[in-house]
C-alpha positions in Angstrom: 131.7 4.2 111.6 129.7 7.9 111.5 129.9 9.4 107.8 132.1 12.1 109.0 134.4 9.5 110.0 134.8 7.9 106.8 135.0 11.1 105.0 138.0 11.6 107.1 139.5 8.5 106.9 138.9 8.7 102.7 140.9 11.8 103.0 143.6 12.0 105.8 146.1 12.9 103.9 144.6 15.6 102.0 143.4 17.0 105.3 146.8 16.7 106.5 148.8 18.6 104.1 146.0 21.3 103.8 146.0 21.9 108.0 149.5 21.8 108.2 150.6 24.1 104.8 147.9 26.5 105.6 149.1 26.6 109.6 152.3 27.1 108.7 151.7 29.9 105.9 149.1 31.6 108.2 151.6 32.0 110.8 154.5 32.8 108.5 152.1 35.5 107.2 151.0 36.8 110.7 154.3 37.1 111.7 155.4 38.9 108.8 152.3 41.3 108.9 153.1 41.8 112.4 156.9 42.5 111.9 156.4 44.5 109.5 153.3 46.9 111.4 155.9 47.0 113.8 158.8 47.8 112.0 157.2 50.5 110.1 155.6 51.8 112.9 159.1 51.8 114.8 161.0 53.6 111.8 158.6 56.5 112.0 158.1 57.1 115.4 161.7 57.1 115.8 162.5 60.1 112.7 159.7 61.8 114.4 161.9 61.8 118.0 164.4 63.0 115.9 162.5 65.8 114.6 161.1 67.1 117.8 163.9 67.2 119.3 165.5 69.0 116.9 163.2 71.6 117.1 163.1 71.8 121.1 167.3 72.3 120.8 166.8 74.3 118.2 164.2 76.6 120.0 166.3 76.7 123.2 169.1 78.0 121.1 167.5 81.1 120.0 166.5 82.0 123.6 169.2 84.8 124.7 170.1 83.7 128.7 169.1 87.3 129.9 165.9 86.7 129.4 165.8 83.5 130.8 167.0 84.9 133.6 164.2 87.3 134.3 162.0 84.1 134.8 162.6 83.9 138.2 161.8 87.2 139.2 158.2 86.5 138.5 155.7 87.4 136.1 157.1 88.1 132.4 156.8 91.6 131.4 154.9 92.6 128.6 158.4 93.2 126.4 160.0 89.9 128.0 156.4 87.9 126.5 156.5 89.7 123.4 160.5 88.4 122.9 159.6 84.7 123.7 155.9 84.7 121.8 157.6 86.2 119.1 160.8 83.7 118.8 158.0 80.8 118.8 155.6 82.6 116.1 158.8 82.7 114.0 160.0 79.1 114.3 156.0 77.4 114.2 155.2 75.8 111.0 151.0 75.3 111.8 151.2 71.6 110.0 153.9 70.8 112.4 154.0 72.5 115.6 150.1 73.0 117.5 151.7 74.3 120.6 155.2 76.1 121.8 155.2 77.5 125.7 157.5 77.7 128.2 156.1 76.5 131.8 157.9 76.0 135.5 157.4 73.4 138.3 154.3 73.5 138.8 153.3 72.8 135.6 152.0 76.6 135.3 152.1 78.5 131.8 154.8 80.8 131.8 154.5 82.1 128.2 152.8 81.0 125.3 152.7 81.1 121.7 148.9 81.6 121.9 148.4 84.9 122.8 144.8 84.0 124.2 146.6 81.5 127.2 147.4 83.9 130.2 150.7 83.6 131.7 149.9 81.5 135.0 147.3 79.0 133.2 148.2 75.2 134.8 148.6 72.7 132.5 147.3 69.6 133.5 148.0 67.6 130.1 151.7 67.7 131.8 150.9 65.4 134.6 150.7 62.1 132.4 154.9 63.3 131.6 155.9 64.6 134.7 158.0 62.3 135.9 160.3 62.7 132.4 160.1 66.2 132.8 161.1 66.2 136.5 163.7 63.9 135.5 165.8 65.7 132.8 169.1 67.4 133.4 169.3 71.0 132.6 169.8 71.8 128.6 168.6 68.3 127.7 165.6 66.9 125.7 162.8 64.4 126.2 159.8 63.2 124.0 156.9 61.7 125.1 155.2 58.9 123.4 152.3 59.3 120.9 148.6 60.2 122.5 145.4 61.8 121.0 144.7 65.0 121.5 140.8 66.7 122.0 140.6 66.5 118.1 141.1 63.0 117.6 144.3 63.8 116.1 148.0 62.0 117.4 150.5 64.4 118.6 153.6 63.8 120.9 155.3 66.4 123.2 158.9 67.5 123.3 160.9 69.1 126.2 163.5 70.9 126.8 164.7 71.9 130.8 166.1 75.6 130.4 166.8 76.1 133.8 166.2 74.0 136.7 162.8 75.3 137.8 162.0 76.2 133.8 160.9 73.9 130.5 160.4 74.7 126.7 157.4 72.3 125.7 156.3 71.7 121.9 153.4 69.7 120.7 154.4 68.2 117.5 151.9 67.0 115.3 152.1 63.3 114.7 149.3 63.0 111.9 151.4 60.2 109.9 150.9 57.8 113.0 147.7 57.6 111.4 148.7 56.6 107.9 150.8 54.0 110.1 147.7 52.6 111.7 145.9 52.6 108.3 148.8 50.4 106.8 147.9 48.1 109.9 144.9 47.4 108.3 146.9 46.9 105.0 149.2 44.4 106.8 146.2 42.6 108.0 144.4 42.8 104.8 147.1 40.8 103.1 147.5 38.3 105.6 143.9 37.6 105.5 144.6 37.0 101.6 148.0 35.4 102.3 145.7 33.0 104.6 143.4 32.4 101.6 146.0 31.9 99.1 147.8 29.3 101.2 144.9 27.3 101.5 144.3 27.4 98.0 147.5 26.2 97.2 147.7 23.4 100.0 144.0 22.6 98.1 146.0 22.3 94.9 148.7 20.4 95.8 146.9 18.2 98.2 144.8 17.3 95.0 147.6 16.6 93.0 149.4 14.5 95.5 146.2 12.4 96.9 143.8 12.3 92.8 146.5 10.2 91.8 146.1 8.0 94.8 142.6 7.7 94.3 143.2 6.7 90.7 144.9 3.5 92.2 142.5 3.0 94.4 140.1 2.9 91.9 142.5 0.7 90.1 143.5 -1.4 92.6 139.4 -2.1 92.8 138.8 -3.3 89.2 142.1 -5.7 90.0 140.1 -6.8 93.4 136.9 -7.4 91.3 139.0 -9.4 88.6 139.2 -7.0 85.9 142.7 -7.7 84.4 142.0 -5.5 81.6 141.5 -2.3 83.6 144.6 0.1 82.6 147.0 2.3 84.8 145.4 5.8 85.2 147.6 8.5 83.6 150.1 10.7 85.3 151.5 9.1 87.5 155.4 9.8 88.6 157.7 9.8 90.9 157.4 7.5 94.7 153.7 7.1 93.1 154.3 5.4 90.1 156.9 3.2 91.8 154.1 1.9 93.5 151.8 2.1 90.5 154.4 -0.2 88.3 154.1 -2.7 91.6 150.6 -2.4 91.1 150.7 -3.7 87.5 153.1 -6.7 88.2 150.8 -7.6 90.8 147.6 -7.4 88.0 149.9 -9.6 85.5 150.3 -11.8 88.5 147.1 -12.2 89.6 146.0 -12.4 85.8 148.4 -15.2 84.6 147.2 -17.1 88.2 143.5 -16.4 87.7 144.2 -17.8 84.0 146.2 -20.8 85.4 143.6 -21.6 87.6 141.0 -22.1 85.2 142.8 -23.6 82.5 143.6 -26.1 86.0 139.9 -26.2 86.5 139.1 -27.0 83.1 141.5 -29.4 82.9 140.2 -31.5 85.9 136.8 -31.2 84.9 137.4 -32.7 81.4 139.7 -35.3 83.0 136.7 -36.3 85.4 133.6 -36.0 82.7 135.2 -39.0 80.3 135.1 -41.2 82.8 131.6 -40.1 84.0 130.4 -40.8 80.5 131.4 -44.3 80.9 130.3 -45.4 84.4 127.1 -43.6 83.4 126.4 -45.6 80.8 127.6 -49.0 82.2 125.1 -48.0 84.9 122.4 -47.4 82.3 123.1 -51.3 80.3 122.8 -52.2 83.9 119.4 -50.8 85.0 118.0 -52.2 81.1 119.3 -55.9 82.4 117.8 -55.8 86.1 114.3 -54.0 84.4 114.7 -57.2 81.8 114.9 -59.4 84.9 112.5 -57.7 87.0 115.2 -56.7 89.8 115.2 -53.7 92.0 116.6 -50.7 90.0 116.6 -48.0 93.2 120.0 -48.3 93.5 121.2 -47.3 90.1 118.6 -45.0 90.2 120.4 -42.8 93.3 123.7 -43.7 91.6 122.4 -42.3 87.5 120.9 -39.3 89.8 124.5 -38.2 91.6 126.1 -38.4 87.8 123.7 -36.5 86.6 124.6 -33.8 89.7 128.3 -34.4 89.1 127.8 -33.8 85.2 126.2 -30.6 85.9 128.4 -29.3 88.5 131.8 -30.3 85.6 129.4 -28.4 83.1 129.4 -25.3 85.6 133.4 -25.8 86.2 133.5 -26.1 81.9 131.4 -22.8 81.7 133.2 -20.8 84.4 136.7 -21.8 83.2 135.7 -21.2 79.7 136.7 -17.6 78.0 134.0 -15.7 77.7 134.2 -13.5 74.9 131.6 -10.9 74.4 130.2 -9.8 71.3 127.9 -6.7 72.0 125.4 -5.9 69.3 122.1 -3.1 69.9 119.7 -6.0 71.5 115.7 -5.6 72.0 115.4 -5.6 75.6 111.3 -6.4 75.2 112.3 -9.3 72.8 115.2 -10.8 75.3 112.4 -10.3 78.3 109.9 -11.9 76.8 112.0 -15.4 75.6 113.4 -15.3 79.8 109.1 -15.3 80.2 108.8 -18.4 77.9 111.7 -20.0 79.6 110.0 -19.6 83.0 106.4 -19.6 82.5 105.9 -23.5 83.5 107.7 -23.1 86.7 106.1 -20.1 87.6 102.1 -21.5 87.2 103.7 -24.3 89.5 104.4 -22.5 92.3 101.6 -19.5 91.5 104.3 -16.6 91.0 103.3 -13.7 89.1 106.3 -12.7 86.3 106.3 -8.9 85.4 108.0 -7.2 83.1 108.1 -3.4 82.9 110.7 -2.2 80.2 110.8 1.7 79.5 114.1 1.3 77.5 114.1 -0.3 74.0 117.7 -1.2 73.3 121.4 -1.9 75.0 124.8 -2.6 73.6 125.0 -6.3 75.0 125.5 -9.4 74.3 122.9 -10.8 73.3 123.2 -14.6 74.3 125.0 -13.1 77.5 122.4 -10.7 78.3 119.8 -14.0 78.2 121.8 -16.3 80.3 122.3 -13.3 82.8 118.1 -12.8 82.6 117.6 -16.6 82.6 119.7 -17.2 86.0 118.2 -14.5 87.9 114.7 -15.6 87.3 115.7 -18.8 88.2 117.2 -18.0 91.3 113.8 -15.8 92.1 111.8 -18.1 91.5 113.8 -20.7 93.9 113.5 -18.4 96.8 109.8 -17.4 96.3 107.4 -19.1 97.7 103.2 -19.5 96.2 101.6 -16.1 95.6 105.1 -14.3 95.1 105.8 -12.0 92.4 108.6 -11.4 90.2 109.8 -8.1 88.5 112.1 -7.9 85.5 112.2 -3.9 84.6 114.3 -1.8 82.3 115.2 2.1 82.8 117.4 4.4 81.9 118.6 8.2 82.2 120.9 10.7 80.6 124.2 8.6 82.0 123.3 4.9 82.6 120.7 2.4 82.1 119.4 -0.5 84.4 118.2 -3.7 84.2 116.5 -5.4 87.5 115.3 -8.4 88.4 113.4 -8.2 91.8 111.4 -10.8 93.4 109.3 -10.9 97.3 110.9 -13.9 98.1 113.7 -14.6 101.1 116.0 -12.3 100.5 119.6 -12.9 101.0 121.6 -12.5 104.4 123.9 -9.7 105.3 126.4 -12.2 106.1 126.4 -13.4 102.6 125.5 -10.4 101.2 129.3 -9.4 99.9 130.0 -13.2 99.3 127.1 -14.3 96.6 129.9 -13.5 93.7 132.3 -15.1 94.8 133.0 -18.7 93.2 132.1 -21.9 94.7 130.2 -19.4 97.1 126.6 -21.1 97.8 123.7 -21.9 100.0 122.1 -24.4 98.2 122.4 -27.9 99.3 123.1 -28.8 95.5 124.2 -26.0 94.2 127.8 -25.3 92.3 128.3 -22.0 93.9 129.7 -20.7 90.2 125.8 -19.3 88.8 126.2 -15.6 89.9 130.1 -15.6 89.7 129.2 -16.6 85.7 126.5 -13.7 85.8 129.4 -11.2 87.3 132.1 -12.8 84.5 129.6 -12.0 81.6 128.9 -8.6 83.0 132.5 -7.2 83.4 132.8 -8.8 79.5 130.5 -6.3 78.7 131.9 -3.4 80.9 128.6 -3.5 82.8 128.5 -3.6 86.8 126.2 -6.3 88.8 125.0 -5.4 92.4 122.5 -6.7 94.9 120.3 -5.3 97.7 117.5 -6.8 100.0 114.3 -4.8 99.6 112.7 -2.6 102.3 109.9 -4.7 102.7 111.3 -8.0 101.5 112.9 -10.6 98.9 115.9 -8.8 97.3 116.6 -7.1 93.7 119.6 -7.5 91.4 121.1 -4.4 89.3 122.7 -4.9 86.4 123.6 -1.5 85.3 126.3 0.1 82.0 127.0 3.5 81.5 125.9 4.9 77.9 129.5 6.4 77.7 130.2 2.4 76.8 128.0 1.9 75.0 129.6 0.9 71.8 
């Protein structure tokens, strides 16, 4: 499985909730900016048709009907443009009104508040209109929709159809359009932070629905490894700590079997090592008469051999079965190192293995007869898979959170198949062995709230970790 996969699969849920709240909110919050661009855009434009017009029916009002009647007869006399120019001068307000005229079918000027436009002038701004001007029924009103004018600046056109062949037009200004369109960017300015704000909050309460779901995860681990003693992480309510109160009978459970199966265990293995003792040493007063008589003694020799094996595998059962109780004092790591080197140091001029030791840390909160068994049974099991010329490595290290102890050799290695097995009990590859020496090493480890772990090396054999965090170290 590719990393990104497995970061996926660690958090589905929290990906989940944070894709679907945040969808959900960023389109609630689109919407809503849109709606309300829209709505506010609508309102306005809507009191501005109202306003224009107003002021085209209010213009067309003022306009006596004798002097639209001299329209038709052609070109306005100078008194008949002075009436109109000065009945649009009076009624322009310059912020509102850019433009009053009055102009015919063919879209010429007729007359013009703007002295400087001749009467005649064609108007081809008109055009884009005409078929709402063509369109309107005599003394009614149309206004166009907004458009830019040659400044930049929104205006809208009103009109008014005075006679049939005659129209008042007005260009109002429409400069708070443009306050509109600002408050678009407004609109999307807060659903941009809506959006951010929603995924902050699908952040949050994704984290507090899926942390305490990693808490019993991590729980639910220490009960896998066998740590009975691990407590229930904090706050944990509701549907969750339903399941976290099934998650503690299930630790009791497990506990009281675990318990019941090596008090069972125990049990058997006591049972069986009485009468050991006495075939063993029937088998003994038996070898002493056959040597006194000068008989063959290679029988009893295979049998004394396989209840010596039997002894040492109920001695292993006894050991495994049998609480283990630590009692951590500060321990000299250089002192413990060097006794595991006495222990070894015949085997390993046997079989030419070089024992190192390389300790840069001076003291640990261990056990200290645990810390040596641990020590002892690693070696050991180095040394068993190393062959002449091999090396072993017992270091020591530490930083500002943890320390280390490893025990490293060149020899076989270990398969990847048993790789995640080697703990378990009664677990072995040996032809003789119990299967219970590393699961011992583990048991005395978790007494001491340390961790055990194994890897093969690069190059080869394989190195053990035993490693504590300084935060328990006391």
């Amino acid at each position: 499985m590719k990393f990104k996969e497995i970061i996926f699969e660690k958090s589905y849920y929290k990906v989940r909730i944070i894709i679907t709240f945040s969808l959900m909110t960023i389109i609630i919050v689109v919407i809503m900016a849109i709606a309300g661009y829209n709505y506010t855009k609508s309102l306005y434009l809507n009191q501005l048709n109202e306003q224009v017009n107003v002021v085209v029916k209010m213009l067309s009002k003022q306009i006596d009907n004798k002097y639209l009647a001299l329209l038709p007869l052609g070109a306005p006399t100078k008194a008949t443009e002075n009436y109109f120019r000065g009945i649009f001068i009076r009624n322009k307000n310059p912020k509102l009104q850019s433009e009053i005229f009055i102009f015919d079918k063919k879209f010429d000027i007729v007359v013009h508040s703007d002295s400087t436009i001749a009467p005649g002038t064609f108007e081809p701004r008109l055009l884009i209109n005409q078929k709402d001007i063509l369109d309107l029924n005599k003394d009614s009103s149309a206004v166009s929709i907004p458009f830019k004018g040659n400044d930049n600046r929104w205006y809208m056109w009103g009109f008014y159809r005075l006679e049939p062949d005659y129209w008042l037009a007005v260009r109002e200004s429409a400069a708070r359009l443009e306050k509109v369109e600002e408050l678009s960017s407004l609109f999307w300015f807060f659903g941009l932070g809506g959006t951010a704000l929603s995924i902050l909050l699908a952040l949050l309460i994704s984290r507090s629905i899926t942390k305490p779901l990693d808490n019993l995860v991590k729980f639910s681990s220490e009960i896998g490894k066998g740590n009975f003693n691990s407590k229930l992480p904090k706050g944990m309510h509701g549907e969750i700590g339903v399941l976290a109160n099934s998650m503690i009978k299930m630790k009791n459970d497990l506990a009281i079997n675990q318990k019941e199966k090596e008090e069972l265990l125990a049990q058997i293995a006591h049972e069986i090592r009485n009468p050991l003792g006495g075939i063993e040493l029937l088998a003994n007063l038996t070898k002493e008469d056959l040597v006194k008589e000068n008989k063959d003694t290679s029988y009893l020799d295979k049998i004394l051999k396989e209840l010596s094996h039997l002894k040492s595998l109920i001695s292993s059962y006894l050991n495994y079965s049998r609480p283990m109780p630590a009692d951590p004092a500060w321990v000299d790591v250089s002192k413990i190192a060097g006794e595991v080197e006495e222990v070894v140091r015949t085997q390993c001029k046997k079989k030419n293995i070089k024992f190192l030791m390389n300790t840069k840390i001076n003291k640990v909160y261990f056990d200290e007869n645990h810390l040596r068994q641990i020590l002892i049974n690693l070696v050991s099991n180095s040394l068993e898979s190393t062959s002449g010329e091999g090396k072993i490595m017992l270091a020591a290290s530490a930083n500002s959170s943890h320390w280390e102890i490893k025990v490293s050799d060149n020899g076989s290695g270990i398969s990847e198949a048993d790789m995640s097995l080697i703990f378990n009990p009664f677990f072995t590859t040996k032809k003789n062995g119990t299967g219970l020496g590393l699961s011992i090493i583990k048991k005395l480890c978790k007494e001491n709230k340390a961790e055990i772990s194994v890897i093969n090396n690069s190059d080869k054999g394989s190195t053990f970790t035993i490693k504590k965090e300084i935060i328990n170290e006391s």
